[in-house]
C-alpha positions as CSV (number, residue, x, y, z in Angstrom):
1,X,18.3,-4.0,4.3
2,X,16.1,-4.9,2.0
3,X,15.6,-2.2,-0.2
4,X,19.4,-1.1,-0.3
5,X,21.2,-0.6,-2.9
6,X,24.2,-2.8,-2.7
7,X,26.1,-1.5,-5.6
8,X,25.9,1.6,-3.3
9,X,26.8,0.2,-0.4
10,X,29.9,-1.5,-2.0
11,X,31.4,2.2,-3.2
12,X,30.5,3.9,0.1
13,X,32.3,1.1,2.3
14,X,34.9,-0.2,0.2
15,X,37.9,-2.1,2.0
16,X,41.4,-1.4,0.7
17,X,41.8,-4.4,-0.7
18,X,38.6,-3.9,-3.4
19,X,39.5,-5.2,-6.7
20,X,38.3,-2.0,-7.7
21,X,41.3,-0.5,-6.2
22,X,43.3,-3.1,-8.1
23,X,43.8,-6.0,-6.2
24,X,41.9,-8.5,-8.2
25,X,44.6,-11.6,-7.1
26,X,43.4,-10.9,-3.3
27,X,39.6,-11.0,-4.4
28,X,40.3,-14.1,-6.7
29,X,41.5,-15.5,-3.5
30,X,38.8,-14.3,-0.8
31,X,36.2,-15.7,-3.3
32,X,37.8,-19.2,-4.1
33,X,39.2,-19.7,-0.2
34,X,37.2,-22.8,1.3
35,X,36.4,-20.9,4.7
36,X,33.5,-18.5,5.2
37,X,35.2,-14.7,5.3
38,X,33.5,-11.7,6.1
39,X,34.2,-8.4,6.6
40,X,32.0,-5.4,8.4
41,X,31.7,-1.9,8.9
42,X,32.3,-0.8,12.7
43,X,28.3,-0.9,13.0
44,X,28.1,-4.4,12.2
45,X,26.8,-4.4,8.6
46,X,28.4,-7.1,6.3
47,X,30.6,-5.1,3.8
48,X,32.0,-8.6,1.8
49,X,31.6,-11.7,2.4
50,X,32.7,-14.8,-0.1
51,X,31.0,-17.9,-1.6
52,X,31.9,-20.4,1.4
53,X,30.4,-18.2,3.7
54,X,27.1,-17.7,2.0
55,X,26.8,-21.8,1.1
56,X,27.7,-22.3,4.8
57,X,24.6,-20.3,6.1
58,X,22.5,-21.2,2.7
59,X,22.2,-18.3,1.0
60,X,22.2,-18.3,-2.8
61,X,25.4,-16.4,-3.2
62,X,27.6,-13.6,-1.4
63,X,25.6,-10.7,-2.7
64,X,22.6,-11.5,-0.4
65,X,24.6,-11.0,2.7
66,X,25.7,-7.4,1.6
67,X,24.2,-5.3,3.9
68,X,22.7,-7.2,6.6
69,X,23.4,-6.6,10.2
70,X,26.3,-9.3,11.0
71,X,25.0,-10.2,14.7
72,X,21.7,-11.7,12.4
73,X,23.6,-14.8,11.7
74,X,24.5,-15.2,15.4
75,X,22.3,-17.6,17.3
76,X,23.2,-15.8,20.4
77,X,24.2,-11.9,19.5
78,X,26.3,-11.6,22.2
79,X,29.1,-13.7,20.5
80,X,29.2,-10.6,18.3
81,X,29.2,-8.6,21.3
82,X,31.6,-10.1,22.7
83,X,34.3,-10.1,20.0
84,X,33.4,-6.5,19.6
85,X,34.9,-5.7,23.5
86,X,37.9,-8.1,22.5
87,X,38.5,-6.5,19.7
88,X,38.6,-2.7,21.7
89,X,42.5,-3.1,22.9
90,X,44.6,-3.1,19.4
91,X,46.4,-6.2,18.1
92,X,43.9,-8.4,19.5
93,X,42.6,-11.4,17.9
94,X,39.4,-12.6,18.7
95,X,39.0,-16.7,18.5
96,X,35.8,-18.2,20.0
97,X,33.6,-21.4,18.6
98,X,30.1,-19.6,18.2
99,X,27.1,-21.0,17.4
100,X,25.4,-19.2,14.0
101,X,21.7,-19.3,12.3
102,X,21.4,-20.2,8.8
103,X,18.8,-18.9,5.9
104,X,16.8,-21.9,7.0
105,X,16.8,-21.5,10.9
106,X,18.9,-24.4,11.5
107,X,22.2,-23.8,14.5
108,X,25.5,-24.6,13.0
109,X,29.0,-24.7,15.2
110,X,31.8,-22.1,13.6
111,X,35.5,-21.4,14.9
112,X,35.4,-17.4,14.6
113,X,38.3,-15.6,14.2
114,X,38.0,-11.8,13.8
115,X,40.3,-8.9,13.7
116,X,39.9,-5.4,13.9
117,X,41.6,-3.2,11.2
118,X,42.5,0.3,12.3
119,X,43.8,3.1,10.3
120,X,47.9,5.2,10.8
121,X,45.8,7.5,13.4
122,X,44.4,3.5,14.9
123,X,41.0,5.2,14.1
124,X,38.8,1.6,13.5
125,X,38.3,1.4,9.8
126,X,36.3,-2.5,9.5
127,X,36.6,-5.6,11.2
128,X,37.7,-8.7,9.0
129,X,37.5,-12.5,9.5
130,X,36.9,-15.8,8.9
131,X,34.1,-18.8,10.0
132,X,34.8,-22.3,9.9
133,X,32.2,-24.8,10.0
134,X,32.8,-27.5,12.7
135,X,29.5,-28.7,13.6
136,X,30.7,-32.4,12.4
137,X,33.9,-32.2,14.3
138,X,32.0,-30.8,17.4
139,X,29.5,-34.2,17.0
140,X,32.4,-36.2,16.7
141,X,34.2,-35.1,19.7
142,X,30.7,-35.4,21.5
143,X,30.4,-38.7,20.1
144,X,34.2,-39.6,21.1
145,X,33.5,-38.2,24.4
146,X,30.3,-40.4,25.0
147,X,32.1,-44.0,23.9
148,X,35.1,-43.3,26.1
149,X,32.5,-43.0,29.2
150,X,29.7,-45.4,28.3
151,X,29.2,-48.6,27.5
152,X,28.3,-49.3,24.0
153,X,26.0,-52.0,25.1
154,X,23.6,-50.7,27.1
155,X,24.0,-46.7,26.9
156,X,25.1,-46.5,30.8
157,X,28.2,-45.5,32.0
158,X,31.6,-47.8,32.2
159,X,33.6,-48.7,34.9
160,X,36.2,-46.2,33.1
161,X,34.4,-42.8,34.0
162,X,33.1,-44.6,37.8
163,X,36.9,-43.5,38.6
164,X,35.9,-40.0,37.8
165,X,32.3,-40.1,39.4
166,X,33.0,-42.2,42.8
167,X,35.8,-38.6,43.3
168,X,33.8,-36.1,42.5
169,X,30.5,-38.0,44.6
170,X,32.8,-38.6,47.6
171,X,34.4,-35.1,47.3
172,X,30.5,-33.7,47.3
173,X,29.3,-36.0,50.0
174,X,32.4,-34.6,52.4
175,X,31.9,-31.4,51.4
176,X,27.6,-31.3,52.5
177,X,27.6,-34.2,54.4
178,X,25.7,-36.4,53.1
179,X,25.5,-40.3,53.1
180,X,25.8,-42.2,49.6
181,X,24.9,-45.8,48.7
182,X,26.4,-48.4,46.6
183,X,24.3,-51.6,44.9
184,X,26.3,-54.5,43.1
185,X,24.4,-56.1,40.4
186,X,25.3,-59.6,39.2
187,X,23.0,-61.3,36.7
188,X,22.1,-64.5,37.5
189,X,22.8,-67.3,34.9
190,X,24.0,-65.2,32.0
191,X,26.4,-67.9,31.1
192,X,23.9,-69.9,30.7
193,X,21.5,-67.5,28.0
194,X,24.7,-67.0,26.3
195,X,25.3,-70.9,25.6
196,X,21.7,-72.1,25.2
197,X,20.7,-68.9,23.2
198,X,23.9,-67.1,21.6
199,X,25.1,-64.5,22.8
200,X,22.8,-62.1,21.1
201,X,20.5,-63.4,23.3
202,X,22.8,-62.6,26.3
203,X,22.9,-59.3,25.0
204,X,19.3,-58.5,24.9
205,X,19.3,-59.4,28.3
206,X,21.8,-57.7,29.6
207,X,20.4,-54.2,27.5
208,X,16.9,-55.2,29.1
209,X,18.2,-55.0,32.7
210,X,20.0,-51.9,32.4
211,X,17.1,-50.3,31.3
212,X,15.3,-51.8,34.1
213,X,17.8,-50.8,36.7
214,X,18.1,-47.1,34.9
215,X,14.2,-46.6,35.4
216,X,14.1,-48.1,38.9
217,X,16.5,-45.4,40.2
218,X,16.4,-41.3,40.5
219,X,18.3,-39.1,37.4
220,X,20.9,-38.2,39.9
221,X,21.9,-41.9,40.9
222,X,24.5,-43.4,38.4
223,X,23.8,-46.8,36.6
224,X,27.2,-48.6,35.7
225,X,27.8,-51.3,33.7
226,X,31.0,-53.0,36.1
227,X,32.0,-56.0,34.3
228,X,30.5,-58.4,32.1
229,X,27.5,-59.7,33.4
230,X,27.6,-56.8,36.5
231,X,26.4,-53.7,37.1
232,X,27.0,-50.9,39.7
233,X,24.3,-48.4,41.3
234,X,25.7,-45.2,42.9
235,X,22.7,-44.0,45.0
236,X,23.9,-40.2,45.8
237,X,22.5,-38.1,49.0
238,X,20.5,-41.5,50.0
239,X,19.7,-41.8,53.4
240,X,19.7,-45.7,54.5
241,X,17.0,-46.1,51.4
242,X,19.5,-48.8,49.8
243,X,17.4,-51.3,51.2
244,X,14.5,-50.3,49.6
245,X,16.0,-49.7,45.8
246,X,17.3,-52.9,46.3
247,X,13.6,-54.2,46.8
248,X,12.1,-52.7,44.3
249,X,14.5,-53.5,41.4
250,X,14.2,-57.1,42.5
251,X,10.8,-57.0,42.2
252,X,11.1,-55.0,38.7
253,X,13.1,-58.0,37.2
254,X,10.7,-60.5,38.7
255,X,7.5,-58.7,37.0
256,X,9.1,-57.3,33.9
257,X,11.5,-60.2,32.7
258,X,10.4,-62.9,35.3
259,X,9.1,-64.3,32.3
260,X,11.2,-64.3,29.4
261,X,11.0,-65.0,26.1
262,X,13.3,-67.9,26.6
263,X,11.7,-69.4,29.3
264,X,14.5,-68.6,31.8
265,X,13.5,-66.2,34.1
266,X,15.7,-63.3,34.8
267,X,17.2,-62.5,38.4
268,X,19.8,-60.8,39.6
269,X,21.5,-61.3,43.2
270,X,22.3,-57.7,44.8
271,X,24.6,-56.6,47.3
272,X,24.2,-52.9,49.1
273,X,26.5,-51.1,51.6
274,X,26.1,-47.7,53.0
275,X,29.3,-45.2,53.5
276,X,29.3,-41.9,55.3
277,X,31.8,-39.3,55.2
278,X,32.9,-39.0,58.7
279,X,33.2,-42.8,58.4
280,X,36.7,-42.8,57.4
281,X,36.4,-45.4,55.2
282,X,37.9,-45.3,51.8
283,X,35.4,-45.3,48.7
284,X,37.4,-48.5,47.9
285,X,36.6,-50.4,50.9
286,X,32.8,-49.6,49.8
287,X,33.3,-51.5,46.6
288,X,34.4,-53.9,48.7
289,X,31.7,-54.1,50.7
290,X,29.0,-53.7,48.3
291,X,31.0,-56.7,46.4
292,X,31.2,-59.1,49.1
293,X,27.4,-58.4,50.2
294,X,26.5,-59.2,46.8
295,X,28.2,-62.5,46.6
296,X,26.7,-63.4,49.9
297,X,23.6,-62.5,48.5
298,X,24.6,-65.3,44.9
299,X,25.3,-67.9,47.3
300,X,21.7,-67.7,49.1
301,X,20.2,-68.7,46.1
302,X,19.4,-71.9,44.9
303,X,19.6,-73.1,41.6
304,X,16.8,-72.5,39.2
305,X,15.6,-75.2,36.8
């Protein structure tokens, strides 16, 4: 649309509501309004558009979006599509987040909200709306959504959303029949890093052996932090290979931290139990299980010096 004329273009498609059909409070308002508005012929070209709009998408002003093709600023065209086929039965409203493509590339999150405007014989005449940028909100809510599942420690999930994952695992393991595992984690002697070294020092461990854990287990398994100085492996579609996770992360902490900055090396005792669906057993009574075999597994071990 380079090489229109917008001047042109503005007397061929005027809306109703041009200043130059003497509504110049309404235009004072679309141009001062702080939401991007828009307005396009039934082909999809952008008839008006107002300041917020154009500094949203960064474009120098409202006169370089006259005349381009509306479903440009989409990241994916079919939003446009879509509202389009909304928009078909009258009185509609079409409300959708969208994602749209800026001057400089960049994908920005917008609330869309379009309406079609239809003339006395409901003949389509231009569709008007508005898009409101909530990119930071959407990062907030992702950001909400991540601290209320997560620990803030060490990044992995807390024992809040295991609620949610041991129903959903169980529900899948019924449903295809397939076994799942459990590992309890206890770090060994954290009390004692914490009052020798500060708790900082606690910290870093405990941050170091989720990692550890995290690496030494598949994407699909689920790495809990339980309580304070425990964590919690959910091996999912495992087939009595408990044993050997168990192994290797034992072996993990006794290469990788065995030797610690502190001189204390780091160990962990670790309890697994297996559950099946046709077992009957509760997921419950696997904690449980997985629990006691880990503190069987503490009381083996003799103090280190």
């Amino acid at each position: 649309m380079g090489l229109l004329d917008k001047s042109l273009f503005r007397r061929r498609f005027r809306t109703p509501r041009d200043p130059a059909n003497g509504d110049a409070r309404y235009r004072r308002l679309f141009g001062s309004i702080p939401i991007g508005l828009y307005v396009t012929s039934p082909e999809g070209l952008l008839l008006d558009a107002n300041a917020e709009l154009a500094r949203m998408l960064g474009y120098p002003d409202e006169q370089a979006l006259i005349g381009m093709d509306v479903t440009s600023i989409y990241a994916d065209p079919r939003d446009r599509e879509h509202a389009v086929e909304v928009l078909l039965a009258p009185g509609s409203v079409f409300r959708a987040e969208v994602k749209l493509r800026t001057r400089s590339g960049a994908v920005i999150v917008a609330q869309d909200t379009c309406c079609a405007v239809r003339d006395p014989e409901d003949g389509l005449l231009y569709y008007e709306g508005s898009l409101q940028d909530v990119t930071d909100a959407k990062g907030l809510e992702e950001q909400l959504r991540q601290l209320a599942r997560h620990d803030p420690l060490t990044g992995v999930y807390n024992r809040h959303a295991l609620s949610e994952i041991l129903v959903a695992e169980a529900a899948r393991s019924r449903r295809y029949g397939h076994p799942i595992a459990m590992l309890m984690i206890d770090v060994d002697r954290l009390k004692e890093f914490n009052d020798r070294f500060g708790h900082a020092a606690g910290d870093e461990v405990l941050k170091d052996v989720a990692a550890l854990i995290t690496r030494s287990v598949r994407d699909t398994d689920v790495v809990v932090r339980y309580g304070g100085d425990e964590f919690l492996v959910l091996l999912t579609e495992t087939n009595g290979q408990a044993q050997r996770v168990k192994e290797r992360i034992e072996c993990e902490l006794a290469f990788e931290l065995g030797k610690s900055r502190y001189g204390i090396p780091v160990t962990a005792s670790i309890g697994a139990a297996h559950w099946s669906p046709e077992s009957g057993e509760s997921v419950s009574e696997l904690l449980g299980r997985a629990d006691r075999a880990m503190y069987a597994e503490k009381g083996k071990r003799a103090p280190v010096t």
